[in-house]
C-alpha positions as CSV (number, residue, x, y, z in Angstrom):
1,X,11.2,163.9,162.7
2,X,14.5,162.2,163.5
3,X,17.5,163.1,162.5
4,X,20.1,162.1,159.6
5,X,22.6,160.7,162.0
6,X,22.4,159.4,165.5
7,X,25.1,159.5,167.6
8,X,24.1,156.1,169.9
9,X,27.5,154.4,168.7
10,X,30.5,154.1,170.6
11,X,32.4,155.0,166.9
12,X,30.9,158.1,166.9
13,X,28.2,158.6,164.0
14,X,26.0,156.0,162.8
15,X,23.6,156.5,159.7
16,X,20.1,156.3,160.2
17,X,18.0,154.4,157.8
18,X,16.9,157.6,156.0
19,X,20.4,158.7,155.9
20,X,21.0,155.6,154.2
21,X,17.5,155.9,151.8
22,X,19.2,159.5,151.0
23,X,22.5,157.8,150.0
24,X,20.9,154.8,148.3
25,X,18.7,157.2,145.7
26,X,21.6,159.8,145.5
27,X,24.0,156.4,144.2
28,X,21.4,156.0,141.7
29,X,21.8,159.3,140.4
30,X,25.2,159.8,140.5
31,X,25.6,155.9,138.5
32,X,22.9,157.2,136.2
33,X,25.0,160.7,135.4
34,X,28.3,158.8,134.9
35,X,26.9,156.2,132.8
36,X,25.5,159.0,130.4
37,X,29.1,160.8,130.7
38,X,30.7,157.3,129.2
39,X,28.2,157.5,126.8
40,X,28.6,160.7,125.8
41,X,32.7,160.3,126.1
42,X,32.2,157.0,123.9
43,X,30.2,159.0,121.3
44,X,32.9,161.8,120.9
45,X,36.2,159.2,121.3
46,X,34.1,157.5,117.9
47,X,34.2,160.9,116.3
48,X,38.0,161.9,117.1
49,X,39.2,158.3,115.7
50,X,36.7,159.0,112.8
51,X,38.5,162.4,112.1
52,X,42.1,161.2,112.9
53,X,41.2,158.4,110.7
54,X,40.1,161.1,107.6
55,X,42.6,161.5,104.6
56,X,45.3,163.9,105.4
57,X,44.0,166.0,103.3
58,X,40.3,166.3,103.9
59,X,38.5,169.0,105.4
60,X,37.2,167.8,109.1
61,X,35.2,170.6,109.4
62,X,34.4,173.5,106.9
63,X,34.3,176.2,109.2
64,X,37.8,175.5,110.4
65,X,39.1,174.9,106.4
66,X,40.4,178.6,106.6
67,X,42.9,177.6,109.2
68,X,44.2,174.6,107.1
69,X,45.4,172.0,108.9
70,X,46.3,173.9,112.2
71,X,42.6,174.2,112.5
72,X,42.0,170.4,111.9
73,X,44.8,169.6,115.0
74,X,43.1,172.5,116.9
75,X,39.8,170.6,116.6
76,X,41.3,166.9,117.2
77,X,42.8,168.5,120.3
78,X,39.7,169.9,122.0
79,X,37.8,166.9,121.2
80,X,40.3,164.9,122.9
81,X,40.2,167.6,125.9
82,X,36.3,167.4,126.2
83,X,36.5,163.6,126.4
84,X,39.2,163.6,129.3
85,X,37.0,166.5,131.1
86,X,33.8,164.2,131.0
87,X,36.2,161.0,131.9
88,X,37.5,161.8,135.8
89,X,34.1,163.0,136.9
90,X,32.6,160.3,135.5
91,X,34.9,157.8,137.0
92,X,34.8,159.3,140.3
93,X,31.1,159.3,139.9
94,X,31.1,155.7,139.3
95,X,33.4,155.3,142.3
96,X,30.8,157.2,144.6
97,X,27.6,155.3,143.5
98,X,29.3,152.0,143.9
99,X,31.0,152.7,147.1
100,X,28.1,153.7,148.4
101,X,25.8,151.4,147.5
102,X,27.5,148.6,148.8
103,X,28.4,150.7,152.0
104,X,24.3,150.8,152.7
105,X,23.9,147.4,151.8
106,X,26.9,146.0,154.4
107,X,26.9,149.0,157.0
108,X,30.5,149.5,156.0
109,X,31.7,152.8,157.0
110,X,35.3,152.4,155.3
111,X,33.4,151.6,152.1
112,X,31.2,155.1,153.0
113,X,33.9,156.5,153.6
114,X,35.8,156.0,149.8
115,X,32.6,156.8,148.6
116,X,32.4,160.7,149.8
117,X,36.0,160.9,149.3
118,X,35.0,159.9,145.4
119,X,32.2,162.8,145.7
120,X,34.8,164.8,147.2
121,X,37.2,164.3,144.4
122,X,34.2,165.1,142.2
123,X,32.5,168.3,143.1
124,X,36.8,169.6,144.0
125,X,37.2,168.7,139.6
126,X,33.8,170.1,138.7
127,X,35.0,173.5,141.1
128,X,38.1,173.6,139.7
129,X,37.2,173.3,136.0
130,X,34.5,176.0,136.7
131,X,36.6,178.7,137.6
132,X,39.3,177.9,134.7
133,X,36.0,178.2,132.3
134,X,35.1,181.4,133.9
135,X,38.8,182.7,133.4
136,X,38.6,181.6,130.3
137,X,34.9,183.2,129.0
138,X,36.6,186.5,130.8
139,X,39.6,186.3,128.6
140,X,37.5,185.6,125.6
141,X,34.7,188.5,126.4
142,X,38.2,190.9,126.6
143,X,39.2,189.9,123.4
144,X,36.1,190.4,121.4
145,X,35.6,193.9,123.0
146,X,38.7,194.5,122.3
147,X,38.9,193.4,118.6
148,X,35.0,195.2,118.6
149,X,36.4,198.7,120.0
150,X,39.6,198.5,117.4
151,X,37.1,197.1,114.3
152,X,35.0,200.4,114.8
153,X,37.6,202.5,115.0
């Protein structure tokens, strides 16, 4: 079975044709993920101008009545947050599958190379917004215990 990448050019690498099938059908993918992440981004942007768009004084959501309106600007604000989160990897997504494609259909490496440096800027957002998650699940799992232990006592 040959190999990903030959090194016969006098650049250095060259992509073998099942490199290239590899990065064609990944570009699909990754169009196909951001596509959904617009859609899904479009969806929620509809419902924040929907709520900002409410009567000041209407209840966006029940559960978060008790809070009054700090709990209605609480809400706005990590809507707002969850459509900028699903934005940049979407975008650099994009970026990717375009780049990409048209680097296999013109052998351009320049044009391959923008597109893992789009995958790079990717997977470094996904990894990055991972570990602040994590950090923040911790932070939340000490403050239930905490409010469990002290409830109990």
């Amino acid at each position: 079975m040959a190999g990903l990448f030959s090194e016969e050019s006098t650049n250095g690498l060259e992509v073998s044709e099942l490199a290239k099938s590899y990065i064609r059908e990944t570009a699909r993918w990754a169009k196909f993920l951001a596509i959904m992440g617009f859609i899904l981004a479009g969806i929620l942007t509809l419902s924040l101008i929907s709520m900002l768009a409410s009567p000041p004084g209407a209840e966006i959501n029940p559960y978060v009545a008790t809070f009054g309106k700090a709990g209605n600007v609480f809400v706005i604000f990590v809507l707002g947050l969850a459509i900028l989160v699903l934005l940049y990897p979407g975008i650099t997504l994009y970026k990717f599958a375009s780049s990409s494609q048209n680097a296999c259909l013109t052998n351009d490496s320049i044009q391959l190379d923008n597109a893992f440096k789009n995958l790079k800027r990717t997977f470094r957002f996904v990894g990055i917004y991972t570990i602040f998650m994590l950090f923040v699940y911790g932070i939340a799992i000490i403050l239930l215990l905490t409010i469990a232990v002290t409830a109990s006592v």
